[in-house]
C-alpha positions in Angstrom: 36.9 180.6 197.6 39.6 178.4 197.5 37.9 176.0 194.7 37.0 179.0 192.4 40.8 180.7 193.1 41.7 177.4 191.7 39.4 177.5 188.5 40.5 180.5 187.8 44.4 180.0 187.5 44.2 176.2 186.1 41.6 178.5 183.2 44.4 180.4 182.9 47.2 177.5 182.6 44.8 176.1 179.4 44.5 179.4 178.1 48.1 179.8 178.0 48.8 176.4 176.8 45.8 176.6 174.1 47.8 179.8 172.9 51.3 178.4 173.2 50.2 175.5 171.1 48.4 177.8 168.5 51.8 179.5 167.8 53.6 176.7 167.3 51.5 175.5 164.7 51.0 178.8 163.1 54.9 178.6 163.4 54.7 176.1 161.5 53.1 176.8 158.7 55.8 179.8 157.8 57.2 179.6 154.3 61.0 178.4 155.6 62.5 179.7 151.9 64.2 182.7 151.5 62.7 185.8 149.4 62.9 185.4 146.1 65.9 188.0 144.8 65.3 190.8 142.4 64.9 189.3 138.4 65.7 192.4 136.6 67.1 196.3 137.3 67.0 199.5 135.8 68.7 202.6 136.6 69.2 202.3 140.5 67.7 205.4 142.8 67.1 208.8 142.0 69.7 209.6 144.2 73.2 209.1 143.9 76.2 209.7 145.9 79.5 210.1 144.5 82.7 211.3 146.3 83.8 213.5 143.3 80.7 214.7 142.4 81.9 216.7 139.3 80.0 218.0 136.9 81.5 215.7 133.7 80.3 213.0 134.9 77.0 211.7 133.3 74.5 209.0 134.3 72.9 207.1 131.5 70.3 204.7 131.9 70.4 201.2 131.3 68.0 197.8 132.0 70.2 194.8 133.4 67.9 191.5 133.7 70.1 190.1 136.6 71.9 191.3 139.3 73.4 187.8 140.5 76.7 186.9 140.5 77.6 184.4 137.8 74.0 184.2 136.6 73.0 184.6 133.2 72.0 188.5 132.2 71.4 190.8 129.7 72.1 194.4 129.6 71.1 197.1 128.0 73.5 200.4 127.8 70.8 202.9 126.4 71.4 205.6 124.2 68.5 208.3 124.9 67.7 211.2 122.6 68.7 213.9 125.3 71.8 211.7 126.1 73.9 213.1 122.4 73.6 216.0 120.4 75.0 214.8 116.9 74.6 211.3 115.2 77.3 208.9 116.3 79.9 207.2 113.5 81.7 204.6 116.3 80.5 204.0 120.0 83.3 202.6 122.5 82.6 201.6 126.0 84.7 201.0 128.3 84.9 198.2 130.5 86.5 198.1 134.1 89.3 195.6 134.2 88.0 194.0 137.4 84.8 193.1 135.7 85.8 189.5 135.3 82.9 188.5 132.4 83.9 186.8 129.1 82.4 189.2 126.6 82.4 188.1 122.8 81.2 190.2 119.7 78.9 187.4 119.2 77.0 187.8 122.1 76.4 191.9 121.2 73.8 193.9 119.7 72.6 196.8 118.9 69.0 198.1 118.8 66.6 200.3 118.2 64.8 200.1 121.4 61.4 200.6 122.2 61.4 202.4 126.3 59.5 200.9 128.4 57.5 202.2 131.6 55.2 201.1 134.8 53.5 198.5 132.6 55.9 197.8 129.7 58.9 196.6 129.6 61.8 198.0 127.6 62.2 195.7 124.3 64.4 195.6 121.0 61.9 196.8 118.2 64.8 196.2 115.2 68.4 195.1 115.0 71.0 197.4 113.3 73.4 196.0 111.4 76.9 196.7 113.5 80.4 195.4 113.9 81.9 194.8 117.5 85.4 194.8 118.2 86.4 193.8 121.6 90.2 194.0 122.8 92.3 191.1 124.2 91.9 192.5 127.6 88.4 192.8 127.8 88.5 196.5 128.6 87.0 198.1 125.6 83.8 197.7 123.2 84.0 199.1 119.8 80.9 199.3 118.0 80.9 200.7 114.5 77.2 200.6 113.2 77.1 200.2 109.2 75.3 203.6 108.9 75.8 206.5 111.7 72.9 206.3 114.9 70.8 209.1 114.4 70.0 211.8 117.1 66.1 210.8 117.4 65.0 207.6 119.0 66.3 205.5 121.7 69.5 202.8 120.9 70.7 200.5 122.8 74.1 198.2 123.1 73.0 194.7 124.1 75.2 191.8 125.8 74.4 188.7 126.6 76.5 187.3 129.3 77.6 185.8 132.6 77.8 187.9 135.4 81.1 188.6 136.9 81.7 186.3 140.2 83.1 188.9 142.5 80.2 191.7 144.4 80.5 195.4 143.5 79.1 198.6 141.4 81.1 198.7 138.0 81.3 201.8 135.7 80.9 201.6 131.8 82.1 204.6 130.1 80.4 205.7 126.4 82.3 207.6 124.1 81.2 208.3 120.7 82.5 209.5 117.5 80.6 212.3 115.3 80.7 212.1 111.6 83.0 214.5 110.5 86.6 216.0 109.6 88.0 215.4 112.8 88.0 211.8 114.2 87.6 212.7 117.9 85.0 210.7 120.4 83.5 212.7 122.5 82.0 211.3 126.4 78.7 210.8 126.3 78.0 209.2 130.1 78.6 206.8 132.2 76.4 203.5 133.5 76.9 202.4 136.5 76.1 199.0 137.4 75.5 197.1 140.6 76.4 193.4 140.9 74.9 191.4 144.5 
């Protein structure tokens, strides 16, 4: 009895070991890397919290191809059919003064966009001929397009830039300009974008 008492716990010791052994290796097979971050964002969730959730304030959509800081991105500020109800002379966005990315007329666009969906992606079908004006302090975008944007389709303000190199959600304001008599812009939305 004794023998087979001792057969039974030494099986036991192997067991263990065989198993201890099996998870180090398995251990060591585990990617070490860290997941790979996100490569592009839209709109963020469906749901939004805001402290003062008033009614004037607007969220537009928008497709930003990088979230991380000082990395190379393009955005998107999206102009959809539902989002204005009269063709738009000038466009101005404004930028928060915290956002700390050099933007240059140069590096702006604007488009005729093409929405994507699940399987597309959203894509510049045609460029519009446009000036930009950007002020010395980096707060405002003017964009006066060589013939007014028209109420149908989807257009869309594109910049090509480095992403700021401080964390945080940063809120672009669109106002735009109706042709007409009175030279008043009107708000159209806001985006709101997320920086990691």
């Amino acid at each position: 009895m004794t023998r087979s008492l001792f057969q039974f716990t030494s099986r036991r010791a192997g067991f263990a070991a065989a198993l201890l052994a099996g998870s180090i290796g398995t251990a060591a097979l585990l990617p070490t890397t860290a997941p790979q971050a996100v490569q592009a964002q839209n709109t963020p969730s469906l749901l939004e919290f805001r402290w003062d959730g008033s009614k004037d304030y607007k969220k537009l959509y928008y497709v930003q191809s990088s979230t991380q800081q000082l990395e190379r991105a393009e955005y998107f500020f999206m102009l959809r059919p539902k989002d204005r109800k009269t063709a738009i002379l000038k466009l101005s966005i404004t930028v928060p003064s915290y956002f700390n990315a050099r933007i240059q007329p140069k590096n702006l666009s604007l488009c005729k966009m093409k929405l994507g969906g699940v399987l597309s992606r959203s894509r510049c079908k045609e460029v519009l001929p446009a000036v930009f004006e950007v002020n010395e302090k980096q707060t405002a975008i003017e964009v006066f397009p060589d013939s007014p944007i028209p109420t149908g389709g989807t257009y869309a303000v594109v910049m090509n830039i480095f992403n700021p190199n401080s964390q945080g959600m940063y809120q672009f304001n669109a106002l735009a300009q109706a042709p007409g008599d009175v030279p008043v812009a009107g708000y159209l939305g806001s985006w709101l974008i997320d920086i990691d």
